[in-house]
Biopython code that builds the backbone (N, CA, C, O; Angstrom):
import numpy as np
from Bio.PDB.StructureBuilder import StructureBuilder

atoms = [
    (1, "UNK", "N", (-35.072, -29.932, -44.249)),
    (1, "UNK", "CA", (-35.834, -30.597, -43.224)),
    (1, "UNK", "C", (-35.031, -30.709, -41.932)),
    (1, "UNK", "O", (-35.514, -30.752, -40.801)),
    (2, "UNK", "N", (-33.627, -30.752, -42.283)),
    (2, "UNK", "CA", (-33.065, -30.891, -40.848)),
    (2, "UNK", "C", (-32.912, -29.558, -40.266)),
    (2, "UNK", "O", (-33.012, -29.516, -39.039)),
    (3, "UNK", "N", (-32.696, -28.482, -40.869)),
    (3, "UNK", "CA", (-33.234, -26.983, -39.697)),
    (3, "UNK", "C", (-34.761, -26.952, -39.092)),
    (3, "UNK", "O", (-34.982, -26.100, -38.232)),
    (4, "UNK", "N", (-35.497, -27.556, -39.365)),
    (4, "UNK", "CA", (-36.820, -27.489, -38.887)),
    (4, "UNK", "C", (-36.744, -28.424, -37.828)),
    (4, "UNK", "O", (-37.335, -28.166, -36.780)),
    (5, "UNK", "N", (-36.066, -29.532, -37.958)),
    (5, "UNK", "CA", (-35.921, -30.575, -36.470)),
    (5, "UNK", "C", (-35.000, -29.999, -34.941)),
    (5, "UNK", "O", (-34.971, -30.202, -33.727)),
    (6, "UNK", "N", (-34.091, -28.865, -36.398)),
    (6, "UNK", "CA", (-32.908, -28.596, -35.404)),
    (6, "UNK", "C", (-33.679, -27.435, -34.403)),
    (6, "UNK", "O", (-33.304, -27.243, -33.246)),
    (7, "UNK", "N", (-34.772, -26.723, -35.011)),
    (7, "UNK", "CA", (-35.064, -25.521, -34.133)),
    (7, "UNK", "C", (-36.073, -25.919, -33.493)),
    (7, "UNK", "O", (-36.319, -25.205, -32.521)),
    (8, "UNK", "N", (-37.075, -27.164, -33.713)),
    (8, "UNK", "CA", (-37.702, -27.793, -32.950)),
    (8, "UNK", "C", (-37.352, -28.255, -31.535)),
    (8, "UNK", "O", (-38.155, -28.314, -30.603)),
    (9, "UNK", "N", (-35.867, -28.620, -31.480)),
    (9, "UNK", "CA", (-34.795, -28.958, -30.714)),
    (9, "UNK", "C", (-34.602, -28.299, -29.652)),
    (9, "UNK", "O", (-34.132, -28.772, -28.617)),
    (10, "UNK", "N", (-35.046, -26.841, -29.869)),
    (10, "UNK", "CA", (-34.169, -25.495, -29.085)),
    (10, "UNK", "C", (-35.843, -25.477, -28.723)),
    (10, "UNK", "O", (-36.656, -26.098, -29.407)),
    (11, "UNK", "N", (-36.235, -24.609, -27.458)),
    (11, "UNK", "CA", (-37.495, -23.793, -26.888)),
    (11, "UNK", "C", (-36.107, -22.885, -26.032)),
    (11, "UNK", "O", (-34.902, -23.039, -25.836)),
    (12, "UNK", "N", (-37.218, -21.870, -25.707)),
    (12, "UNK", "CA", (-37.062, -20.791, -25.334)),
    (12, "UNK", "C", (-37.410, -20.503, -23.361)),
    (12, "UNK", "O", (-38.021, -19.451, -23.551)),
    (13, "UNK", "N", (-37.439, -20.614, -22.297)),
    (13, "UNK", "CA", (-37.424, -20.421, -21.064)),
    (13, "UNK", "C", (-37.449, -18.830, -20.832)),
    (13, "UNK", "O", (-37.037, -17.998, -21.641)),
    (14, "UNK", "N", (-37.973, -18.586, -19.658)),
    (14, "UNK", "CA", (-37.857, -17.217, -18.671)),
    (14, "UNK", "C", (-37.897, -17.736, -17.484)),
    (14, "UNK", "O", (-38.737, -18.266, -16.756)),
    (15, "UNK", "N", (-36.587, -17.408, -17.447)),
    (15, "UNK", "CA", (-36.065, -17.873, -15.428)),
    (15, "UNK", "C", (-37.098, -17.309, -14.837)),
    (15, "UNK", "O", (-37.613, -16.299, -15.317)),
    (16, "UNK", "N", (-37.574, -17.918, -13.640)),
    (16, "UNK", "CA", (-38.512, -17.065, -12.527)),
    (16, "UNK", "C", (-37.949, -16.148, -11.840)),
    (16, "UNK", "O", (-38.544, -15.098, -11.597)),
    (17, "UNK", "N", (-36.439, -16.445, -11.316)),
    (17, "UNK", "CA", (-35.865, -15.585, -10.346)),
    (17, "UNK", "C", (-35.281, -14.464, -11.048)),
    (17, "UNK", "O", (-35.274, -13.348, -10.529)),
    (18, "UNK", "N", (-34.752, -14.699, -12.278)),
    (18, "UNK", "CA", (-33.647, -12.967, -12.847)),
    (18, "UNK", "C", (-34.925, -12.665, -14.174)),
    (18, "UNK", "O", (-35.071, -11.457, -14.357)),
    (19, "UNK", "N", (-35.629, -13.357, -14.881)),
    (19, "UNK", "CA", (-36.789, -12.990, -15.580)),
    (19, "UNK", "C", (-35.493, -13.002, -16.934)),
    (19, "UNK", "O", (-35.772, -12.331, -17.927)),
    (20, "UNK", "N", (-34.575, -13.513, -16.927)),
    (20, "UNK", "CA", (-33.654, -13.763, -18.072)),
    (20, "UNK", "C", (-33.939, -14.510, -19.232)),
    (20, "UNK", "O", (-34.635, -15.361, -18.678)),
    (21, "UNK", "N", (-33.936, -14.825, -20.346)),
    (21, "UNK", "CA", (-34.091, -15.784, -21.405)),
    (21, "UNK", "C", (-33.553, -16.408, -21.799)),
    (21, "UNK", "O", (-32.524, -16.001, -22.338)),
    (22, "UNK", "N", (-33.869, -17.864, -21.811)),
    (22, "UNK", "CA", (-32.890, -18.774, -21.597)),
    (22, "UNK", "C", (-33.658, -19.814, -22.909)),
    (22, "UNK", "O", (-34.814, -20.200, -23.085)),
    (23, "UNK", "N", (-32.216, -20.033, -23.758)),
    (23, "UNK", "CA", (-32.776, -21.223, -25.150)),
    (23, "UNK", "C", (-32.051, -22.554, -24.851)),
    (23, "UNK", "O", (-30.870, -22.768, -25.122)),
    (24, "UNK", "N", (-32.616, -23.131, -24.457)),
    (24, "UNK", "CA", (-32.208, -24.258, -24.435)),
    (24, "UNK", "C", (-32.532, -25.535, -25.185)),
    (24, "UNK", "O", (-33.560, -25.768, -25.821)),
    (25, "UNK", "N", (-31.290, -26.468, -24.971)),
    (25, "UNK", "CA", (-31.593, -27.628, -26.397)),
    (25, "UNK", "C", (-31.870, -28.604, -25.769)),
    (25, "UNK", "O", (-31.167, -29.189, -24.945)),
    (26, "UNK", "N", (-34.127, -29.127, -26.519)),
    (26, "UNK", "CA", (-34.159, -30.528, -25.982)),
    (26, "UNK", "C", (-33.634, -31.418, -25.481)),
    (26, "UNK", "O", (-33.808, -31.829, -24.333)),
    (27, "UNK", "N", (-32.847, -31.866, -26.379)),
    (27, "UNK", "CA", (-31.873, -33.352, -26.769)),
    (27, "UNK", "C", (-30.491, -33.200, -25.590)),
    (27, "UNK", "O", (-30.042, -34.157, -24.960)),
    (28, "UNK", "N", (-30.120, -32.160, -25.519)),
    (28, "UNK", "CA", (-28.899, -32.538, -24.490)),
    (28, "UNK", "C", (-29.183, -31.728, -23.389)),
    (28, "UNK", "O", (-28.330, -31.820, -22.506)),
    (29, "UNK", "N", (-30.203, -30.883, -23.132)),
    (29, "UNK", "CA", (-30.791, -30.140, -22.299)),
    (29, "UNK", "C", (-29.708, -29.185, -21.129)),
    (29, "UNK", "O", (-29.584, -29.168, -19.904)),
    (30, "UNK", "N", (-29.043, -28.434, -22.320)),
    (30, "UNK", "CA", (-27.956, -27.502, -22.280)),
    (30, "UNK", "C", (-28.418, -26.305, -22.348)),
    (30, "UNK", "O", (-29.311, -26.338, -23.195)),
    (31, "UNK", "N", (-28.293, -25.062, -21.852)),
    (31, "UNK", "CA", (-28.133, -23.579, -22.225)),
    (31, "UNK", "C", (-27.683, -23.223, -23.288)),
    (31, "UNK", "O", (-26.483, -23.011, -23.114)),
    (32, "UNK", "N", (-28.094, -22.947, -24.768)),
    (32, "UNK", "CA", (-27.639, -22.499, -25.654)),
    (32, "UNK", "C", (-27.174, -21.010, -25.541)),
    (32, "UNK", "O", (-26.054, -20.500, -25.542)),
    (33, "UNK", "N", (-28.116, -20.629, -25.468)),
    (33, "UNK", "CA", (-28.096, -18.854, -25.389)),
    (33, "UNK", "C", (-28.617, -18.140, -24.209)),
    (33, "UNK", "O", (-29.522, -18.834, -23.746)),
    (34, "UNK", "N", (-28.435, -16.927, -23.422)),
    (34, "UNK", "CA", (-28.963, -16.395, -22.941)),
    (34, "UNK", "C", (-29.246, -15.106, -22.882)),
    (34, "UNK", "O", (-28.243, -14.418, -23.074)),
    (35, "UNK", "N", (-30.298, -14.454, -22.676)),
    (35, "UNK", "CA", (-30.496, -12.675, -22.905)),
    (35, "UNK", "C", (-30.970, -12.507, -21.779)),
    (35, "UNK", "O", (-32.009, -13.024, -21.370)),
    (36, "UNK", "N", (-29.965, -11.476, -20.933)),
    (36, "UNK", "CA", (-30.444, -11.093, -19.045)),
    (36, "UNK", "C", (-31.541, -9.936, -19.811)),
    (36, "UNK", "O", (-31.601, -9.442, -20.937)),
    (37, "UNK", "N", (-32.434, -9.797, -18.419)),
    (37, "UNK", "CA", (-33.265, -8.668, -18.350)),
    (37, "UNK", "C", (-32.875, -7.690, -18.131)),
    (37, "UNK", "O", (-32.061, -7.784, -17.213)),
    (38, "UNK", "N", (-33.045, -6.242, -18.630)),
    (38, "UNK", "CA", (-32.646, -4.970, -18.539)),
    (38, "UNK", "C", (-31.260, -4.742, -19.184)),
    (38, "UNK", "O", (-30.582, -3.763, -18.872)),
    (39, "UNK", "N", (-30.835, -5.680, -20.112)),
    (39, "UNK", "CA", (-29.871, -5.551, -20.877)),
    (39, "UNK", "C", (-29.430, -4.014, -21.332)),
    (39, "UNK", "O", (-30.312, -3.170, -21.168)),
    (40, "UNK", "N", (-28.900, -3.820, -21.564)),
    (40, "UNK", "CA", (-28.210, -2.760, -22.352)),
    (40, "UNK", "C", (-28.851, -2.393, -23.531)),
    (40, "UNK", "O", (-28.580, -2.968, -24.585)),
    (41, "UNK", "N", (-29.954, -1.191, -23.445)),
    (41, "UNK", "CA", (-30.313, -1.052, -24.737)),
    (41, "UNK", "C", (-29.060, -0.588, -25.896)),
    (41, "UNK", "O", (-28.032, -0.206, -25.338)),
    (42, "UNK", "N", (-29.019, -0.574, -27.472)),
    (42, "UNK", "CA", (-28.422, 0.031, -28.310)),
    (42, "UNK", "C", (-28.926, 1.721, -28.237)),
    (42, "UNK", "O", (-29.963, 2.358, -28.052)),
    (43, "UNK", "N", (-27.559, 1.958, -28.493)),
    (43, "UNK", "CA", (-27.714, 3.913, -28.629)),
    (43, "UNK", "C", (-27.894, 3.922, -29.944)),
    (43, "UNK", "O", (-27.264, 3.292, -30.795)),
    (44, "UNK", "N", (-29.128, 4.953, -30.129)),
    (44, "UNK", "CA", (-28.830, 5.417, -31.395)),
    (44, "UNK", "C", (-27.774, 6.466, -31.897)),
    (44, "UNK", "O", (-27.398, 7.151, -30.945)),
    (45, "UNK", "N", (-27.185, 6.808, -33.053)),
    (45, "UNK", "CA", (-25.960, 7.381, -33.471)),
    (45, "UNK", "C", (-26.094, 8.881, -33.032)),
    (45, "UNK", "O", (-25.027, 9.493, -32.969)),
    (46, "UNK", "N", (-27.762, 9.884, -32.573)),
    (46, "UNK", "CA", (-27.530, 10.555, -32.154)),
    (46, "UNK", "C", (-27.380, 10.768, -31.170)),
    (46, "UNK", "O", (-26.648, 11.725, -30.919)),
    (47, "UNK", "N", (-28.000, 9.985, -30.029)),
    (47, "UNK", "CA", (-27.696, 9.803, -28.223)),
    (47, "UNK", "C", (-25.896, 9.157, -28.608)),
    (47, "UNK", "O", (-25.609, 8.703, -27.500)),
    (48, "UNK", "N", (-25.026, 8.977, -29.234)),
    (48, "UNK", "CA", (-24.029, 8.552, -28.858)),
    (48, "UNK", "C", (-23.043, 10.099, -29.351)),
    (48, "UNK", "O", (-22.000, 10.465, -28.809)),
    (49, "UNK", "N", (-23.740, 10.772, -30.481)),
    (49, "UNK", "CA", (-22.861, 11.823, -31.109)),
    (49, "UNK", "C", (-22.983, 13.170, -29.825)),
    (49, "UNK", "O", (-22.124, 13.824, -29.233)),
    (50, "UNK", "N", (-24.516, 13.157, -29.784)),
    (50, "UNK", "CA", (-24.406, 13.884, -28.484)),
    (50, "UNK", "C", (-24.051, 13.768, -26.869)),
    (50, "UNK", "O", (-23.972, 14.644, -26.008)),
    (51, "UNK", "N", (-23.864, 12.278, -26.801)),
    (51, "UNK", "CA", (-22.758, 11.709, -25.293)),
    (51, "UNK", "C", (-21.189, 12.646, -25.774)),
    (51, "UNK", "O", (-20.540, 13.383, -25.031)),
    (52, "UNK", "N", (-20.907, 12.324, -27.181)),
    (52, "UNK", "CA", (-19.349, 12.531, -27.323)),
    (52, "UNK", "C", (-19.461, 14.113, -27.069)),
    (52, "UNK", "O", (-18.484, 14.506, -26.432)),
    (53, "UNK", "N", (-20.231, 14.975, -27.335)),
    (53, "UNK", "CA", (-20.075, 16.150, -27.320)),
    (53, "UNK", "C", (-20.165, 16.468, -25.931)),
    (53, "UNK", "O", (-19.367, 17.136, -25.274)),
    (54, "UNK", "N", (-21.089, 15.990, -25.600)),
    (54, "UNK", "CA", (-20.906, 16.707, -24.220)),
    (54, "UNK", "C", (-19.964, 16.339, -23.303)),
    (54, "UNK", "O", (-19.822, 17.109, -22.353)),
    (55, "UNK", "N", (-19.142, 15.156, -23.353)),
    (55, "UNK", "CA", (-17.736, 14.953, -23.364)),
    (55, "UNK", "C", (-16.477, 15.449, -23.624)),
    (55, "UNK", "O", (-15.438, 15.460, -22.963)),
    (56, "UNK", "N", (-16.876, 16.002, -25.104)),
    (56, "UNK", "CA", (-16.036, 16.934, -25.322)),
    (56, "UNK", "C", (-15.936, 18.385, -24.565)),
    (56, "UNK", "O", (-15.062, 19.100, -24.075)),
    (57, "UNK", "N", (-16.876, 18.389, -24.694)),
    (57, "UNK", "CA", (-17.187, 19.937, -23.876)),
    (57, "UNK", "C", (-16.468, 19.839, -22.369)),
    (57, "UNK", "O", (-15.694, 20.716, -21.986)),
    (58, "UNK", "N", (-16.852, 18.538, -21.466)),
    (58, "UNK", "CA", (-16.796, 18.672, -20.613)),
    (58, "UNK", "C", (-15.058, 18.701, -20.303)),
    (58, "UNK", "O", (-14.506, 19.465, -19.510)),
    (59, "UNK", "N", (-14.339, 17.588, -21.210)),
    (59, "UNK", "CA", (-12.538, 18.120, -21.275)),
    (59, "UNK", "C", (-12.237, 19.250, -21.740)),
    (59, "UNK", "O", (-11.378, 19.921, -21.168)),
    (60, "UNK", "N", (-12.867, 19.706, -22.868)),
    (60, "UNK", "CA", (-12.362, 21.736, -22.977)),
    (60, "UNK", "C", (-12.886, 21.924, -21.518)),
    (60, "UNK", "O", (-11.871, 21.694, -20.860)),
    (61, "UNK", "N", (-13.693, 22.155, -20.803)),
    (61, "UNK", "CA", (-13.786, 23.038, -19.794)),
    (61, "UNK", "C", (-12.691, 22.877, -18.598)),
    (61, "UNK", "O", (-12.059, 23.798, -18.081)),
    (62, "UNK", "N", (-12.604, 21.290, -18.233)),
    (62, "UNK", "CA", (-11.472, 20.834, -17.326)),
    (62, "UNK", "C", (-10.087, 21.324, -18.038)),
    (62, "UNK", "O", (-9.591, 22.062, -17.187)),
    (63, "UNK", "N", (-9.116, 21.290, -19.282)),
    (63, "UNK", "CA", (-8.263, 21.288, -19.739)),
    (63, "UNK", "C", (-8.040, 23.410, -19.560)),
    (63, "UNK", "O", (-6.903, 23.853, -19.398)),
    (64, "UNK", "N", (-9.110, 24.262, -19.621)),
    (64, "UNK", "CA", (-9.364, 25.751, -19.241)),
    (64, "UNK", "C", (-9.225, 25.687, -17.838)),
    (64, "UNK", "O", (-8.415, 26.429, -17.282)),
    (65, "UNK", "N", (-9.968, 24.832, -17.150)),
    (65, "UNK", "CA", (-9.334, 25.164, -15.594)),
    (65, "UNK", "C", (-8.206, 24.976, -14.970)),
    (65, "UNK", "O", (-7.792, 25.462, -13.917)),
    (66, "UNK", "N", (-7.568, 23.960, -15.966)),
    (66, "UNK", "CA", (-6.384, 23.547, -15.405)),
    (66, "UNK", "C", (-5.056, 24.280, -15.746)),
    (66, "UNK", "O", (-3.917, 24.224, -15.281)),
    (67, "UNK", "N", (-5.769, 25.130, -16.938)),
    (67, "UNK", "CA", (-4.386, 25.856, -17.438)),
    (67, "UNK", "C", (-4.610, 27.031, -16.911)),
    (67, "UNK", "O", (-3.557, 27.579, -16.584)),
    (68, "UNK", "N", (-5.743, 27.766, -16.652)),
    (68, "UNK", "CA", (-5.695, 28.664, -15.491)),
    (68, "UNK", "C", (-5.602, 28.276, -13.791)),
    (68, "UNK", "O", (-5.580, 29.117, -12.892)),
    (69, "UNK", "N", (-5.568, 27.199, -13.660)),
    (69, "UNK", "CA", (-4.879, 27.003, -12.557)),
    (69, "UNK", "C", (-3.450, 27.095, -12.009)),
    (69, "UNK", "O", (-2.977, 27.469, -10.935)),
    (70, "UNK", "N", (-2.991, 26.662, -13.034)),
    (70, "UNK", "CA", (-1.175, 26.628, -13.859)),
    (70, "UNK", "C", (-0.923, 28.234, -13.871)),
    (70, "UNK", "O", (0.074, 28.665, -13.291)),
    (71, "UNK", "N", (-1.818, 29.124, -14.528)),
    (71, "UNK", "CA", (-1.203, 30.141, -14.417)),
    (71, "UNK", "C", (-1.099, 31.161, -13.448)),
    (71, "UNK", "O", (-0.277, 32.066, -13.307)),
    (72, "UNK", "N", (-2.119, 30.823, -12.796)),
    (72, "UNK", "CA", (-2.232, 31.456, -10.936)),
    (72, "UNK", "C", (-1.201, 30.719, -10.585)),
    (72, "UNK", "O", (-0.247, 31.477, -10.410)),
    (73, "UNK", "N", (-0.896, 29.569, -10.385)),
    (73, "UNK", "CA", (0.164, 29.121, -9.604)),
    (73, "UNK", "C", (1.596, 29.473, -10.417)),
    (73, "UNK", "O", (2.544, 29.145, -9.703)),
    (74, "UNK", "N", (1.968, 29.961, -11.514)),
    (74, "UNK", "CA", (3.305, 30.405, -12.114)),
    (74, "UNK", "C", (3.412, 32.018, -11.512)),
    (74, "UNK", "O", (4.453, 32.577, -11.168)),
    (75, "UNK", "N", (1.764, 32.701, -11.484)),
    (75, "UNK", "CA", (1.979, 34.111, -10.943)),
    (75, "UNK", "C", (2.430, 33.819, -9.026)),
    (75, "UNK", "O", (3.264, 34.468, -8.394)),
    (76, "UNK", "N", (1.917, 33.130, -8.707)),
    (76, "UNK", "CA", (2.395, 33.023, -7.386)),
    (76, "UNK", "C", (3.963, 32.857, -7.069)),
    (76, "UNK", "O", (4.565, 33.330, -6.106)),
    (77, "UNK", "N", (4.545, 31.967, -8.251)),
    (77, "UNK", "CA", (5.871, 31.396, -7.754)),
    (77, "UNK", "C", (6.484, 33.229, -7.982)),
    (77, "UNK", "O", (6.618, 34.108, -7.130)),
    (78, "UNK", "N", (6.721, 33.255, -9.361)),
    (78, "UNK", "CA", (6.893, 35.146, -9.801)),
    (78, "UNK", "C", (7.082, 35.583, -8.336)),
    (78, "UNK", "O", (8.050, 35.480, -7.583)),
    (79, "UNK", "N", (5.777, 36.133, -8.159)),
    (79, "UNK", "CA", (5.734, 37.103, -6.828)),
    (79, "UNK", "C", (6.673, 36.222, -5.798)),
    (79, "UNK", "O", (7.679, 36.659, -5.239)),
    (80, "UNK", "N", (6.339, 35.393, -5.714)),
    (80, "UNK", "CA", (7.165, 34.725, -4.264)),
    (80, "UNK", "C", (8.812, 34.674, -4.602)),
    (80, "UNK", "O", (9.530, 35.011, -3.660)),
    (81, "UNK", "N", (9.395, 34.336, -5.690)),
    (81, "UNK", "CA", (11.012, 34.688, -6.423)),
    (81, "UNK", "C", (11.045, 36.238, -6.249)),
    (81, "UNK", "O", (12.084, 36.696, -5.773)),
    (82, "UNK", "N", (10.060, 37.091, -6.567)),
    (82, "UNK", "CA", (10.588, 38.767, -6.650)),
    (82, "UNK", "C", (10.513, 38.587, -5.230)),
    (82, "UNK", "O", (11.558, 38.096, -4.805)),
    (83, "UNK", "N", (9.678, 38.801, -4.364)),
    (83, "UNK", "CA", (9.796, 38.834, -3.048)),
    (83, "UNK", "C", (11.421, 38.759, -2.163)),
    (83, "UNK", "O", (12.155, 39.605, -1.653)),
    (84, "UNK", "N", (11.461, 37.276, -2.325)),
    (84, "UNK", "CA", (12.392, 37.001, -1.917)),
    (84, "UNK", "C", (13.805, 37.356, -2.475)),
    (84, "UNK", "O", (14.885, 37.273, -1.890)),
    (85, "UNK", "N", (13.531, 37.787, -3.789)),
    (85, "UNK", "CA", (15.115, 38.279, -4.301)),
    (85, "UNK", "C", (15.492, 40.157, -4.053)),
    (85, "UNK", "O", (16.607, 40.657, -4.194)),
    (86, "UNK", "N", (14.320, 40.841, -3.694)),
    (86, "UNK", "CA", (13.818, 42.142, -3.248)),
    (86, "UNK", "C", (14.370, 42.010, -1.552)),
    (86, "UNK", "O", (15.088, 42.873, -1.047)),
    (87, "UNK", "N", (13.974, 40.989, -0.933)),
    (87, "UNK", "CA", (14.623, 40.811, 0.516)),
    (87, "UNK", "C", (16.135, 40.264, 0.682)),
    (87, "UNK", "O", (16.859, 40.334, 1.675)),
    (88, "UNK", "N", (16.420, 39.642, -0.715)),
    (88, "UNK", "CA", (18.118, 39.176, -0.287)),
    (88, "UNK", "C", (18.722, 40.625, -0.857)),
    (88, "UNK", "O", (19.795, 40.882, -0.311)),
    (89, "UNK", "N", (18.380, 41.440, -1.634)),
    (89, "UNK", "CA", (18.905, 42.706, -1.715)),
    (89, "UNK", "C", (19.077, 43.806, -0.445)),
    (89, "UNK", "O", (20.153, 44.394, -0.337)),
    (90, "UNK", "N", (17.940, 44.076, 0.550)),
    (90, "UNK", "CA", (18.182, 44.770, 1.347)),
    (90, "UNK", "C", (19.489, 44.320, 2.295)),
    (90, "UNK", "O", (20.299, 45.152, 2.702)),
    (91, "UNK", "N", (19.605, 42.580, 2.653)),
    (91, "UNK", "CA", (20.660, 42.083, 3.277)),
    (91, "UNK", "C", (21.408, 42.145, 2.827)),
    (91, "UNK", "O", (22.456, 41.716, 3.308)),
]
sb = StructureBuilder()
sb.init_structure("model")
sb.init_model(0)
sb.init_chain("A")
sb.init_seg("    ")
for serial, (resi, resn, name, xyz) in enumerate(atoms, 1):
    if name == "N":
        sb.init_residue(resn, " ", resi, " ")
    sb.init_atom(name, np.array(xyz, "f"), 0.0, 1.0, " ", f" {name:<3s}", serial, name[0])
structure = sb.get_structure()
């Protein structure tokens, strides 16, 4: 009998201004709980398996550009060391 007084206790509100849900308790006329509007829905396990993948995908592709970036720039230094060691020879 006393959970039935206790939830009697609590009602439920919707702010006018944020449209939020608000439980509040009769008796000391406090904010118990609140749930904002447009909350965060839950992902289901396949919208989250397919976020990770395409995540994944998207670091293999960055981690490929970057190591072919690395290797254009190691062929550059190359050429620029032969260069210059080809010109301290003629001097």
């Amino acid at each position: 009998m006393r959970k039935k007084k206790e939830k009697e206790q609590v009602f439920q509100v919707v702010c006018p201004y944020c449209q939020s849900i608000l439980w509040i308790d009769s008796v000391t006329k406090e904010v118990i709980q609140y749930e904002k509007k447009g909350a965060k829905r839950k992902e289901s396990l396949e919208e989250l398996l397919l976020k990770e993948k395409k995540r994944k995908g998207e670091f293999e592709r960055k981690f490929e550009a970057t190591a072919e970036l690395e290797k254009k720039r190691r062929e550059r230094a190359e050429e620029g060391f032969k260069k210059a060691l080809i010109e301290a020879e003629k001097e």
